[in-house]
N, C-alpha and C positions, 0 to 999 in steps of 0.2 A: 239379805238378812232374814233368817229363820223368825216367823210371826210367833213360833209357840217354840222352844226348847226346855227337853225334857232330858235330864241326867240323872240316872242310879237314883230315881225313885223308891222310897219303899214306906208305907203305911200300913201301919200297925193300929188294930183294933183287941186291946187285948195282947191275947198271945196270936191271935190271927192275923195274918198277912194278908190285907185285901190288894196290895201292890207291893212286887218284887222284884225292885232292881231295872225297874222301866224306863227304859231310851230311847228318844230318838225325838223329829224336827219335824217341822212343819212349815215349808216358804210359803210365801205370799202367792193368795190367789187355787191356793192346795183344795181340793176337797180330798178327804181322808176319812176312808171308812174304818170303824171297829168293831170286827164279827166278835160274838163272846157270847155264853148261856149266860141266865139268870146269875150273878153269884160271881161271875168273873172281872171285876175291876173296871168295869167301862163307866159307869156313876160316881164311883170315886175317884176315875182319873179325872174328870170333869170335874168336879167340886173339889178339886187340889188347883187345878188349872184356873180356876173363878174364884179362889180362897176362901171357898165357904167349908172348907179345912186344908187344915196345915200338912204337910209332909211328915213321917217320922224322920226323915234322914234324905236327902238327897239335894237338888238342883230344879225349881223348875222357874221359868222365866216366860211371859207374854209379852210383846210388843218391847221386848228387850229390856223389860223390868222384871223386880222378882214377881211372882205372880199373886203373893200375897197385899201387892201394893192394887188388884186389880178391883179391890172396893172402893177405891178414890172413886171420887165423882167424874174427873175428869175422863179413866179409865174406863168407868161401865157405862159412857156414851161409846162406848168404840167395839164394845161386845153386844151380840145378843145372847141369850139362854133359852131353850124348851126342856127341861127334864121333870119328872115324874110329879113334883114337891112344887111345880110352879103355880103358881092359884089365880085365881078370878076370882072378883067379886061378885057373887051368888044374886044378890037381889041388884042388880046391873042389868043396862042391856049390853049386847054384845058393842054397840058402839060406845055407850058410858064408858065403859071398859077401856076401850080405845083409845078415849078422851084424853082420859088419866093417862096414858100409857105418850100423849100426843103433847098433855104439857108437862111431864117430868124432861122430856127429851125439847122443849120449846120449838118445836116442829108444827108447821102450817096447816089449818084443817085439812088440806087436799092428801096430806100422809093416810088419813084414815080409809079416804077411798080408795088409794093404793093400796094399804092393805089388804082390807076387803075382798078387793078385786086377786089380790094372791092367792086367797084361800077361796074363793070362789062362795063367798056370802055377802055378795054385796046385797042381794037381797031379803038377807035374813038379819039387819041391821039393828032392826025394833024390838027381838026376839030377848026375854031377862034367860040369863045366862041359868038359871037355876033350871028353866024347860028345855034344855038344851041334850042331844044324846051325847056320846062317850066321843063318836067320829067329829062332831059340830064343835064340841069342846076344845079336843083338840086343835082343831084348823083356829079358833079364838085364839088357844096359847101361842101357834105359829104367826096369826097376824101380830098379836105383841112383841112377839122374838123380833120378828124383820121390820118393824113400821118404820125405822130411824136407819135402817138399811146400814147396819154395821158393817164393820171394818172384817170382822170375826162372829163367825154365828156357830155357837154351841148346839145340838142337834138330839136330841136321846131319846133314841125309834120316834122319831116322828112321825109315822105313817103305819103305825100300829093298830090304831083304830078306824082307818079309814076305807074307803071303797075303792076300788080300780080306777073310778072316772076321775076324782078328787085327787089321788095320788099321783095319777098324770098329770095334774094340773098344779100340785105342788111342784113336781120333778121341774114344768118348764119354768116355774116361780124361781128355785133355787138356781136352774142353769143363767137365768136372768140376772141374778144376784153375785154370781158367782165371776157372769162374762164382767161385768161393771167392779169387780175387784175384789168381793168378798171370800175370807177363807172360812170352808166350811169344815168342821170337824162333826160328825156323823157316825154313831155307835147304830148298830142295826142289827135284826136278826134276820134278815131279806137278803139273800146272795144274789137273787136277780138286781135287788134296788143297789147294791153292793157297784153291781159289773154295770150297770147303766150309770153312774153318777159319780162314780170315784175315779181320781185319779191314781189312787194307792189304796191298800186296802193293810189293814193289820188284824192279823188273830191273836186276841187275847185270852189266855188261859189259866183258872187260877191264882191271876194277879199277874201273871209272866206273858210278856209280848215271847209269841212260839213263833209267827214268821211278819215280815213286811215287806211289801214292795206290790209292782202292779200286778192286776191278776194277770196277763202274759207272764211275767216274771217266775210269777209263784206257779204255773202251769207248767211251763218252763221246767224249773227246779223237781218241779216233782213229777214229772211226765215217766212213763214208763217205757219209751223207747219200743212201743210196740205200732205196727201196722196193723190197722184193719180192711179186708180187702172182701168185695163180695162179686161174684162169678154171676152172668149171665144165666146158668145154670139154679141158681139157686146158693151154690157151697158156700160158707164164707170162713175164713181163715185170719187169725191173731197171730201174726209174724213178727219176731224181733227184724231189726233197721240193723242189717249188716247186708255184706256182698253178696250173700246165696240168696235172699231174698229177695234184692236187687235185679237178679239173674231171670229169677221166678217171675217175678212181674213183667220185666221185659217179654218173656214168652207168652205171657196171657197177651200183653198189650198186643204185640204184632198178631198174634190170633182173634183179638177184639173179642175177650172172652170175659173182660173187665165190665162189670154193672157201676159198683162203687168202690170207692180207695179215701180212708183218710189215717192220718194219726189221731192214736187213742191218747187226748189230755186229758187229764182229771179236774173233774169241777171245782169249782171253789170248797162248794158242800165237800166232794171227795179230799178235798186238801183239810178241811177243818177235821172232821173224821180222824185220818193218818193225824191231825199233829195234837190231836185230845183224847182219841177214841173215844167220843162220843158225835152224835148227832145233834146240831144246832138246834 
């Protein structure tokens, strides 16, 4: 059973279409990334899918209900959320914070050290959220998102503000989350964080899902069928994958005239490029 289905989507602002016509599924256990600039649908497919709005027109369903029922109570123990509009309480410590966060969910004090320990503050516990930087804030909103260790974790750039060492230590928090059953759904503008953590990736552009599947897939699809070969010598040569070129390497090879040989795929980045012409 698909944890998130999505059919013929479309949200209208206005005369403006922030989502068009958008499909597709998510099973259990998925991480699923969605590359998209500023401006492109990733916020509002999120708060269609959390029913903090409505569809203009389409299907969408979580946990095999419609997804507008996902403000039940019973339902928003089973999700978490991080996007942009998520808040703290300002004159809070970061564990106050917590607290709240530890009896709306009736969960044991030791949830708060687990979180903590996720975002790598367990020793900045005391600290009121108001003296807090932009990086610190964030990893706060992410300990709230997972302290009750959801079923479904909402995800929106998470790791935007943060540092390499943090980031890594988010990445092994969520792969932790994820091995124990959690579906993560993951909007990003990171094509590296993209290829280390997804198992599927989609590009969303101006409201239109333009490709989905894994990045082998999508590499795949859009590969250019070309060899890259570099000569002992120095020369190196972009050959189309036919039989004369076939022929051509075999004579280097048996001369051991070959330094490097690979096939030319294109990056995720190169893939986003081709399917928006623009750069992420």
């Amino acid at each position: 059973m698909a944890v998130i289905y999505v059919k013929h989507i479309y949200k209208k602002f206005g005369t403006k279409a922030a989502l068009s016509n958008v499909s597709f599924s998510i099973p259990k256990g998925e991480i699923i990334g969605f590359l998209g600039p500023n401006g492109s649908g990733k916020t509002t497919l999120i708060k269609v899918l959390t029913a903090q709005l409505n569809p203009t027109s389409g299907q969408a369903r979580v946990f095999n209900e419609p997804a507008d029922r996902m403000l039940q109570p019973a339902q928003k123990k089973r999700f978490g959320i991080l996007t942009d509009n998520t808040g703290l309480y300002e004159r809070l410590t970061i564990e106050e914070n917590l607290q709240l966060y530890r009896q709306l969910y009736h969960l044991p004090t030791s949830s708060i050290d687990k979180a903590l320990h996720f975002v790598n503050l367990s020793g900045e516990r005391k600290k009121k959220v108001k003296l807090l930087s932009k990086g610190m804030r964030q990893r706060v909103l992410m300990a709230c998102a997972i302290i009750h260790e959801p079923e479904l974790l909402f995800l929106d750039e998470p790791t935007s503000a943060l540092d390499p060492v943090n980031t890594a230590h988010i990445y092994r928090g969520l792969r932790y989350l994820n091995a124990n059953g959690t579906t993560i759904f993951l909007t990003t503008h990171d094509m590296a964080e993209a290829e280390l953590l997804c198992n599927r990736v989609a590009i969303l552009y101006q409201g239109q899902i333009q490709a989905i599947g894994t990045t082998k897939e999508l590499k795949n699809q859009h590969c250019e069928h070309i060899i890259f070969v570099e000569l002992i010598n120095g020369e190196a040569y972009e050959l189309p994958i036919n039989h004369i070129t076939a022929e051509k390497i075999a004579i280097w090879m048996r001369s051991g005239l070959i330094e490097h040989i690979e096939t030319k795929k294109p990056s995720l980045g190169d893939i986003f490029m081709k399917m928006t012409g623009s750069e992420l």
